[in-house]
N, C-alpha and C positions, 0 to 999 in steps of 0.2 A: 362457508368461504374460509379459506385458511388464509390466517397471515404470516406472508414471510418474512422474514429476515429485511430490514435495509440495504441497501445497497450502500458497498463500500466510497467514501469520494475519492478521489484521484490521489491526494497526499495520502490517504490512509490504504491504500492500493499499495503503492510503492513501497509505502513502508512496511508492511507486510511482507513484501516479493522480496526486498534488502536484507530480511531475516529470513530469507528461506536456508541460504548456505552456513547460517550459523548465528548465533549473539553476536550484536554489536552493541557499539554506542553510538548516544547521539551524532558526533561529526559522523563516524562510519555511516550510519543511515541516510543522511544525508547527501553524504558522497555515494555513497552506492546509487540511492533513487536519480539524483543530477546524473549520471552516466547511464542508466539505466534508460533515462529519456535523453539520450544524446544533448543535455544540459536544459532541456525545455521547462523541465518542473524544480523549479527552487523553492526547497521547505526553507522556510523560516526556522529561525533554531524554536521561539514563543509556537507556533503551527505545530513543531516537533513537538515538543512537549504534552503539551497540552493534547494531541492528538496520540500518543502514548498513555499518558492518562487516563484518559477515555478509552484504550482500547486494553489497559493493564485490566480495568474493571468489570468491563465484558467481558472479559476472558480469553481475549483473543493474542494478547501478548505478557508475558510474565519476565522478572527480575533473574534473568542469569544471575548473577556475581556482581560485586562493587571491588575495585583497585583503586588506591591513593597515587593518581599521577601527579606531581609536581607540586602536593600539597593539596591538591583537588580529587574530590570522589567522582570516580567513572563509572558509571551504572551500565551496565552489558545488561540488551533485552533479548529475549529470546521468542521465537513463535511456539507458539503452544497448539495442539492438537484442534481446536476448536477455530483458532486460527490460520491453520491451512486448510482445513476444511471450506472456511468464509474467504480465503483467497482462491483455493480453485473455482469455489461456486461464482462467484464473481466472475473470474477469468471466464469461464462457461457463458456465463449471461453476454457477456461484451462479447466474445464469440457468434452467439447465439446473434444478436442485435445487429452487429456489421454483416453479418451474411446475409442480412435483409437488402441491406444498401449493394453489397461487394456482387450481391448476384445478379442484383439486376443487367439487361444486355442492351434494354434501349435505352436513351437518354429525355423520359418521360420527366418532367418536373423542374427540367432545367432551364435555367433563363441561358436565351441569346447571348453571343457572347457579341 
């Protein structure tokens, strides 16, 4: 039996998909994922991080460049190779999963309304 891969969570999904079009920074990511879910998924900026963290080390996001804005270090992340990789596969799987649901024709399992 092979083991795969974890599956990404929803915040770490996002943030992912937010660096497809290029490095950002924290706010940037942020701001991208909130639009991205027509405002439904709010990262925490501690969630951000920390979930950057975690995925600098797997290897699935690396350190573009740091800028001194306003006396403050802005670290621009970047997705990495390994990282679009574990975001398409993802996307595939949540694919794969709702066309279980999306195909169905009868309305088997459903409570009364």
């Amino acid at each position: 039996m092979t083991r795969q891969k974890p599956s990404l969570t929803e915040p770490q999904y996002f943030i992912l998909a937010a660096l497809m079009d290029g490095p950002l920074h924290g706010y940037g990511i942020i701001k991208a994922a909130g639009q991205a879910t027509d405002g439904r998924l709010r990262i925490a900026v501690g969630t951000l991080y920390g979930a950057l963290e975690r995925m600098e080390r797997a290897g699935l996001v690396a350190t573009d460049r740091e800028e001194i804005v306003d006396g403050r270090a802005r670290r621009y992340y970047r997705l990495t190779e390994d990282g679009a990789v574990m975001l398409r596969r993802e996307a595939l799987r949540m694919r794969q999963a709702a066309a279980v649901v999306m195909g169905r024709t009868g309305h088997e399992g459903t409570a009364p309304a």
